[in-house]
ROKEZA-877349 format. One record per residue (C-alpha): y, z, x. Coordinates in steps of 0.001 Angstrom, whole numbers, plus 500000, padded with zeros to 6 digits. Each point is the difference from the previous one (the first is absolute). Example, Ala and Ser with C-alpha at 12.3 -4.5 7.8 and 13.67 -1.06 7.14 Angstrom:
BEGIN
495500507800512300503440499340501370
END
This chain:
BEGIN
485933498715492407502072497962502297500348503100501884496663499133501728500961496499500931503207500885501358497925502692502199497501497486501189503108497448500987501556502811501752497045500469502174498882496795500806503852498906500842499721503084502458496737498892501564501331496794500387503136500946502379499780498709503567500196503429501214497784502796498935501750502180497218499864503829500308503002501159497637501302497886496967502731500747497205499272498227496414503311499685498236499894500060496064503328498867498407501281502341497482499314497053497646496291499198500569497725501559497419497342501810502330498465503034499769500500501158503240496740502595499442497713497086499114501335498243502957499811502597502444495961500535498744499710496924500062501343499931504009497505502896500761496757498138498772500517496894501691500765501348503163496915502100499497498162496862500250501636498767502958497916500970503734502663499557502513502986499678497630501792503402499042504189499357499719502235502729499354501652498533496860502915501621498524501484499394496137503529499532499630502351499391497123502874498067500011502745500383498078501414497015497308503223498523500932501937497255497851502896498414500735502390498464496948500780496461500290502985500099498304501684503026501540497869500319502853499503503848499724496386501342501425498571502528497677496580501684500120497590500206497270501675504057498810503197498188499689499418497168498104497567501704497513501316500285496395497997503079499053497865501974502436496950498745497075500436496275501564498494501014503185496332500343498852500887496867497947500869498253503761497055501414501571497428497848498147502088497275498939501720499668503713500517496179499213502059501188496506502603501633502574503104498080498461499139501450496680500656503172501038502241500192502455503719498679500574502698500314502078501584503157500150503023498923501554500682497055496730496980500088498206498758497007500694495916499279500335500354496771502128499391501970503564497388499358502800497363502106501222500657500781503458497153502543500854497205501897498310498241497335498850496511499096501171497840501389502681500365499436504298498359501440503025501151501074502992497933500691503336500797502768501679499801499786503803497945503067501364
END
């Protein structure tokens, strides 16, 4: 469960800010594979744990975005799905993403992910 590693980075990367943290927003991409419940859980416990330590911390999504290298159109991950059945296929094989998706505009699957990939954190000032 990487879910709970992910949560314990999170945490200690906000306890480690110069400043102390009251509010926080944890920002999936569209293309991680995380269970957002586990996470979240996961969040709750740890915090429990903490004395002094009790962040606000908000869950986001953020949407895929590719661009095409060879015609340079952007595209999200609705348009540049095949079949509405390659979407589960993308959400646990996010690294297979040129498999299953090309370019809508000339169907090509050399494009660059441009958002929605990975997972960021922004501190919200109170």
């Amino acid at each position: 469960m990487h879910e709970w590693a992910l949560a314990e980075s999170v945490i200690k990367t906000l306890k480690n800010q110069k400043k102390r943290v009251s509010k926080a927003e944890v920002i999936f991409g569209k293309l991680q594979d995380i269970d957002r419940e586990i996470f979240s859980f996961a969040i709750e416990e740890l915090l429990k744990q903490e004395k002094d330590f009790r962040p606000v911390i908000k869950i986001c999504e953020e949407e895929a975005v590719f661009e095409c290298i060879s015609c340079g159109m952007e595209f999200d991950l609705k348009k540049g799905l095949e079949d509405a059945g390659e979407k589960e296929n993308v959400h646990f094989l996010p690294e297979m993403v040129k498999v299953f998706i090309k370019c809508p505009g000339c169907g090509s699957r050399d494009f660059e992910i441009k958002k929605g990939r990975g997972l960021s954190i922004r501190i919200k000032e109170k």
